[in-house]
N, C-alpha and C positions, 0 to 999 in steps of 0.2 A: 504494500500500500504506500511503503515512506516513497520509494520508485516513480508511482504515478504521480504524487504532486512534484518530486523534482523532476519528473517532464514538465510537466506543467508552467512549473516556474523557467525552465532553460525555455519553452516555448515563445514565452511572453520576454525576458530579458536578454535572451541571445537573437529573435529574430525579430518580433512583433514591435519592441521598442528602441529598435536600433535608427530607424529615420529621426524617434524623437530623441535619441542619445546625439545624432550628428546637428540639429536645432538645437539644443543646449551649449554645444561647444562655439557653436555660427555663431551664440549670442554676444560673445565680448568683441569679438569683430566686426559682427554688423549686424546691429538690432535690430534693422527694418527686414531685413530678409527671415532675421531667426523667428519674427513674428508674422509670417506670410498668412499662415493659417490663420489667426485673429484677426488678419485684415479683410481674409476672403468672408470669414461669417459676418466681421463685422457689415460688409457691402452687402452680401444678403438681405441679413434683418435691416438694412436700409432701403433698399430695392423691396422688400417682401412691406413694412409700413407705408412706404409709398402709396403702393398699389390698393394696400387695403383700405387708406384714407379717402384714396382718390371713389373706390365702391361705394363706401360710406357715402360723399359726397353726391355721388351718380343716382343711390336710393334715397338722400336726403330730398335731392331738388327735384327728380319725380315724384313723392310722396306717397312712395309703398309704404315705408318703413309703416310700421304699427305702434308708435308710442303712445300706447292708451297702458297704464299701469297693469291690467288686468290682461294684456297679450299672453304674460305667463300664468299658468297653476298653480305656480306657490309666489307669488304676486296676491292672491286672492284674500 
């Protein structure tokens, strides 16, 4: 059993976290690259509230939306 978990663990520290091992050392050299990933999500969730403002917006000024208190069940 002790066998399985140190695969386990060699699985995850020798192979699965070696991209993030070589982004930890990029960091003292050049921070902007070592944080590429937090920039890509960051752009997302910025792209992603955009969009969903802009729906918001789209169902505000056609006047679907249902803001009567009582739209929901546990509203009542």
């Amino acid at each position: 059993m002790k066998s399985f978990f140190e695969g386990i663990q060699s699985l995850f520290v020798d192979f699965l976290f070696l991209p993030l091992d070589g982004l930890r050392s990029l960091e003292l050299s050049h921070w902007f690259l070592a944080n590429t990933i937090n920039w890509i999500f960051m752009i997302i969730c910025a792209v992603a509230m955009v969009y969903w403002i802009k729906q918001l917006r789209i169902f505000d000024d056609a006047g679907t939306e249902n803001q009567d208190t009582t739209a929901h069940s546990f509203f009542k």
